[in-house]
C-alpha positions as CSV (number, residue, x, y, z in Angstrom):
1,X,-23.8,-81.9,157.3
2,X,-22.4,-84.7,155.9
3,X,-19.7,-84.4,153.4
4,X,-18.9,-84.3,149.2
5,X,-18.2,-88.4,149.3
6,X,-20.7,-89.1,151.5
7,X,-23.3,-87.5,149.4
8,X,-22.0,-88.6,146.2
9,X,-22.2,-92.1,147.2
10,X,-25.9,-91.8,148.0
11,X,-26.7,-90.1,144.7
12,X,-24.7,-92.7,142.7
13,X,-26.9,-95.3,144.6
14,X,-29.5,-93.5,143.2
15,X,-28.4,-93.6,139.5
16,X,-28.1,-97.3,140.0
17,X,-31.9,-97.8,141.1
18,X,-32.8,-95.1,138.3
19,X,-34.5,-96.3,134.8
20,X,-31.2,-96.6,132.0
21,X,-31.7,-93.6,130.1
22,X,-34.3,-91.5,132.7
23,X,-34.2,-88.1,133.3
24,X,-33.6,-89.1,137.2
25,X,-30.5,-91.4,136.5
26,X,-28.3,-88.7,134.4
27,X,-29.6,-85.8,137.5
28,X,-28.5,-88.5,139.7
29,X,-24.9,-89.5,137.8
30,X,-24.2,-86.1,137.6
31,X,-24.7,-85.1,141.1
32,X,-22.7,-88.1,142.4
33,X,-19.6,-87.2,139.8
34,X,-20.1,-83.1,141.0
35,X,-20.1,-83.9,144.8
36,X,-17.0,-86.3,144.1
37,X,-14.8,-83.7,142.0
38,X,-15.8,-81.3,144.5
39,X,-14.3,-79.1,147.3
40,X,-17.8,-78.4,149.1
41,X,-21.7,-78.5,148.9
42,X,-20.8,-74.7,147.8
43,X,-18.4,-75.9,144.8
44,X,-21.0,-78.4,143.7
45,X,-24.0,-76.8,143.9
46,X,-22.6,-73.8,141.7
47,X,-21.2,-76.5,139.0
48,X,-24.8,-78.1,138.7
49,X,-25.8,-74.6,137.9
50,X,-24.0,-74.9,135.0
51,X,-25.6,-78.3,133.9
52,X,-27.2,-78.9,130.5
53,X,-30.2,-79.7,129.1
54,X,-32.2,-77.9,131.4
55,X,-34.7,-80.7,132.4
56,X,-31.6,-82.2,134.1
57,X,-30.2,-79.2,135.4
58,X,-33.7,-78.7,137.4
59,X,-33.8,-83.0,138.1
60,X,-30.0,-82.8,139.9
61,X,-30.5,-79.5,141.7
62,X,-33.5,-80.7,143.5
63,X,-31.9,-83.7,144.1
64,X,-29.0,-82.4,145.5
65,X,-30.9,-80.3,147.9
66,X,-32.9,-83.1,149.3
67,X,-29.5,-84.7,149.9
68,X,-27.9,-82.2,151.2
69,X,-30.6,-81.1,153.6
70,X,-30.6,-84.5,154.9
């Protein structure tokens, strides 16, 4: 498995691609800025639990588990 910066650097490439203002840029932003403030996958994956609005919440988890499985 990679690690935190690793995957936060692919999800902020992400954000970059993503529509200004999309649903998948802010799931994206925020999974890049909770990998990068972030011990471990663990650490981050129970701060985007925490994430609000929901739609989001849902957007960055299933991001970051397509990231992190790869």
């Amino acid at each position: 498995m990679r690690d935190n910066l690793d995957l936060a650097a692919n999800a902020q490439q992400l954000a970059d691609a993503a529509p200004a203002g999309s649903i998948d840029r802010a799931a994206a932003k925020s999974v890049a800025i909770t990998l990068a403030t972030t011990r471990d996958a663990t650490q981050a994956r129970q701060t985007l639990d925490g994430l609000s609005p929901a739609d989001v919440r849902q957007a960055a988890l299933a991001l970051f588990d397509r990231l992190s499985a790869s």
